[in-house]
C-alpha positions as CSV (number, residue, x, y, z in Angstrom):
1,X,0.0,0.0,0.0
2,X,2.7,2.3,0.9
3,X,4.9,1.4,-1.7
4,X,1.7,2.4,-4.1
5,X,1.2,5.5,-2.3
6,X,4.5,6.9,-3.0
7,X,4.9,6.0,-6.6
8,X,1.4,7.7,-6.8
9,X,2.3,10.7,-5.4
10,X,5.5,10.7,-7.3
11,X,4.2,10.1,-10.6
12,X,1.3,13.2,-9.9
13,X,3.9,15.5,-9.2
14,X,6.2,14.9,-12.3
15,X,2.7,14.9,-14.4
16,X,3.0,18.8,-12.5
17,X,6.6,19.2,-14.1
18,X,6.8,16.6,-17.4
19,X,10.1,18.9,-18.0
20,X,12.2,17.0,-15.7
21,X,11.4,14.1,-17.3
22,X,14.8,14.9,-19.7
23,X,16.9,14.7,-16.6
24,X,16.1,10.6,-16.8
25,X,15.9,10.3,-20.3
26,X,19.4,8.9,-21.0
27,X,19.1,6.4,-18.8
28,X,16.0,4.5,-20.9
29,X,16.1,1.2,-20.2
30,X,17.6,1.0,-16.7
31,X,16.0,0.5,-13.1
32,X,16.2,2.2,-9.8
33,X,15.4,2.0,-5.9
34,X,14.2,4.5,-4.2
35,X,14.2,3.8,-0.4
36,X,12.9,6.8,1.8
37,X,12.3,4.7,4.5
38,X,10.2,3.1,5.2
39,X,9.2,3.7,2.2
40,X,10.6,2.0,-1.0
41,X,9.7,1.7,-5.3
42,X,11.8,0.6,-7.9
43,X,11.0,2.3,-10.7
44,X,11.9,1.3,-14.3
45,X,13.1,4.3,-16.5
46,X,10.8,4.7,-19.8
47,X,12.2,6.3,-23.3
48,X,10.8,9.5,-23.0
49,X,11.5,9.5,-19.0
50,X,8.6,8.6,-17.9
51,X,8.5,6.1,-14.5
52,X,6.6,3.1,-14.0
53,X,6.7,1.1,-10.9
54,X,7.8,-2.8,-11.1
55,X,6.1,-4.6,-8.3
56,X,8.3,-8.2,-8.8
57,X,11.8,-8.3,-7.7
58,X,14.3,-7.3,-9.8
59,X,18.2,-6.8,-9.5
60,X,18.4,-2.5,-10.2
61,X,20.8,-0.3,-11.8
62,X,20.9,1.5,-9.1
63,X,19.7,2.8,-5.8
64,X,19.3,5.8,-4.0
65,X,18.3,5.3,-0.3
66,X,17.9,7.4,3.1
67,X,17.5,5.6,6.2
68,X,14.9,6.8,8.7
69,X,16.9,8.1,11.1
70,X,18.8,10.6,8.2
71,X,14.9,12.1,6.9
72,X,15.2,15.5,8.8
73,X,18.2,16.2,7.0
74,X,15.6,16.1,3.8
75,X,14.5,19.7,5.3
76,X,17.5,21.6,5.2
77,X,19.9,23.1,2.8
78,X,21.4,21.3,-0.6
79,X,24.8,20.3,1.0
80,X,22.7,18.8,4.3
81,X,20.3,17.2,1.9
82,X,22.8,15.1,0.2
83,X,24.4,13.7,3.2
84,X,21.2,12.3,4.0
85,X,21.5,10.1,1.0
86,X,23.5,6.6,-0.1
87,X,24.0,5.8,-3.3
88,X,24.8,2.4,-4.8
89,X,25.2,1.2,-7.7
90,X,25.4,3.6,-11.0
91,X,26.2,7.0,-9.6
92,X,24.9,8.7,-12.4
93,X,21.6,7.4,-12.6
94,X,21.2,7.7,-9.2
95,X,22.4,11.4,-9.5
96,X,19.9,12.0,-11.8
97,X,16.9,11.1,-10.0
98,X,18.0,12.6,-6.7
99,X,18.0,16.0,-8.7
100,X,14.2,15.1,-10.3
101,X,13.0,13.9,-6.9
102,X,14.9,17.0,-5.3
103,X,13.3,19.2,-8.1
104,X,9.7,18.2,-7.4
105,X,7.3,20.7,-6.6
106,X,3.7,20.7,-5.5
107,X,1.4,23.2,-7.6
108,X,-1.0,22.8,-4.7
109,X,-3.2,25.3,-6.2
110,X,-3.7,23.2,-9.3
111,X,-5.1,20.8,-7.6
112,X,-7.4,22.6,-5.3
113,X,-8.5,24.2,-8.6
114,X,-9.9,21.0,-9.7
115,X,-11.9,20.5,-6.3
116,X,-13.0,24.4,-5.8
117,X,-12.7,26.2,-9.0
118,X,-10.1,28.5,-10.5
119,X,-11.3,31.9,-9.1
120,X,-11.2,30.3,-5.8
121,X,-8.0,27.9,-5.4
122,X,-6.1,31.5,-6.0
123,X,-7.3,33.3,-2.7
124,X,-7.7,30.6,-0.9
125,X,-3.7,28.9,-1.7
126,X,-2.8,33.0,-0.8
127,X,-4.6,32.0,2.8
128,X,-3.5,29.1,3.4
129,X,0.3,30.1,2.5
130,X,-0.2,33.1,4.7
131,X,-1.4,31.0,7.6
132,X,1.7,28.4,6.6
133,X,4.6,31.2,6.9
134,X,2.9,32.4,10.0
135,X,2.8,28.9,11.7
136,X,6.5,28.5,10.4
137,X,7.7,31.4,12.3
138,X,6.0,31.1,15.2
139,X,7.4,27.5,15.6
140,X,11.3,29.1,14.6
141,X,10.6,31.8,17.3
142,X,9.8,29.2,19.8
143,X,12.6,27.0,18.8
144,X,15.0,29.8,19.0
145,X,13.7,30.8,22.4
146,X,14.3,27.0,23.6
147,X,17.4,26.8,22.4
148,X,18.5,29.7,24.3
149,X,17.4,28.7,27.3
150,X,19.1,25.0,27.3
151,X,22.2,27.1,26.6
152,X,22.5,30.1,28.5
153,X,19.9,29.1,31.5
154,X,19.7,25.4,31.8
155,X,23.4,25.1,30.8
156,X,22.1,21.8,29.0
157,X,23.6,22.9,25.2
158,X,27.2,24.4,24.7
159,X,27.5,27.7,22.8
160,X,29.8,28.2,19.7
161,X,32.5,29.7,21.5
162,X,32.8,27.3,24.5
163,X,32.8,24.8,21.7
164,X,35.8,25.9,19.9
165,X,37.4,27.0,22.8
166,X,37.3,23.3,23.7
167,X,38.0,21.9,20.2
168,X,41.1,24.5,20.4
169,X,42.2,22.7,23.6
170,X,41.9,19.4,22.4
171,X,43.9,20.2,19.1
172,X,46.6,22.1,21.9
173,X,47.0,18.8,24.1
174,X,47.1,16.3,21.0
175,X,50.2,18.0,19.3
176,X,51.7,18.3,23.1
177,X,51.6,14.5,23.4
178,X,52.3,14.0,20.2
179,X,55.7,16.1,20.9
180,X,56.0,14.5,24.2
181,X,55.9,11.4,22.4
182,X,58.5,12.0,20.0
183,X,60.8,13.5,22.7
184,X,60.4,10.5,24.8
185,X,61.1,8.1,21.8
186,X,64.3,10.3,21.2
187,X,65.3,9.7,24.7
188,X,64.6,6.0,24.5
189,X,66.8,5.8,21.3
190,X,69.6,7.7,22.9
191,X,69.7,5.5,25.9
192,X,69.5,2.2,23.1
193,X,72.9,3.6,21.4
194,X,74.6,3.5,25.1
C-alpha cells in the first residue's frame, strides 16, 4: 500500500513538471530503488522519462536510499540534503533522479483548482500560504527561544565559542603529546645507542 502510495504521489507531481522528465531520459532502459524509509519503489526508466513502478523483484541499476533516522536532514539546505542520502550502484543514474526527486514541486493550487474552481484555489492557496509562513515562524521563534534557554539558562547545550574553545584545547594537548611522544622516543633511542 505504501509502496503504491509513494509511486502515486511521485508520478502526480512529475505529471505537475513533465520537463524534468529529460533529466532521466538517457538512462531509458535501466532501473532504480528508491528507499525513503520506510518507504521504498523501484522504478523502471521509460524512453521518454517517464517512470513506472515494477512490483516483482528485480536486481536494479541503481539505488538511492535514506535511512529513517537521516529524513530530517531532507528539510535543510542542498549540501545537508545530500548527506542524508547513499548511493549504490550507477552514480549517475542515481544522481539524476535525486536532482528530479529533489526538483519536485507541489502546484497545490492546481489541484485545489480541480476540487473548488479557478477563481477560488487562488485566494484561498494565498490564505492558506499566509497561515503556513505564519505557523513556520512562530514555531522558529519558539525554537530559538528554547534553544536559548538550554544554553545560556539550563546550561544543558554548549555555545559556539565554549565549543571551539574546547575543540582549540583538544587540538593544543594532542600536538603536546604527540611532541611528548617524539621526545620520549628520542630519549629511548639515545639511551639504546649506550
Amino acid at each position: 500500500m505504501l509502496r503504491q502510495s509513494g509511486y502515486l504521489v511521485v508520478h502526480h507531481l512529475l505529471g505537475q513538471q513533465p520537463e524534468l522528465l529529460a533529466n532521466l531520459q538517457p538512462f531509458a532502459g535501466k532501473t532504480v530503488r528508491v528507499q525513503l524509509s520506510p518507504l521504498e519503489m523501484d522504478l523502471f526508466i521509460h524512453p521518454d522519462g517517464a517512470l513506472s513502478r515494477i512490483d516483482s523483484p528485480v536486481v536494479v541499476d541503481a539505488t538511492l536510499s535514506c535511512a529513517f533516522s537521516e529524513l530530517p536532514k531532507l528539510l535543510g539546505d542542498e549540501a545537508t540534503r545530500r548527506t542524508a542520502f547513499r548511493i549504490e550502484g550507477d552514480v549517475q543514474l542515481a544522481h539524476a533522479m535525486g536532482t528530479v526527486l529533489q526538483s519536485l514541486r507541489w502546484d497545490a493550487t492546481a489541484d485545489l483548482a480541480t476540487v473548488v474552481g479557478d477563481a477560488a484555489a487562488v485566494p484561498l492557496m494565498r490564505w492558506l500560504s499566509a497561515e503556513l509562513n505564519q505557523r513556520k515562524q512562530l514555531t522558529k521563534s519558539i525554537g530559538k527561544q528554547v534553544t536559548t534557554w538550554l544554553r545560556d539558562e539550563a546550561g544543558v547545550l554548549a555555545d559556539q565559542i565554549s565549543v571551539r574553545d574546547f575543540v582549540a584545547e583538544v587540538d593544543s594537548l594532542r600536538d603536546d603529546v604527540a611532541r611528548l611522544a617524539a621526545r620520549i622516543q628520542a630519549l629511548e633511542a639515545k639511551k639504546n645507542k649506550e
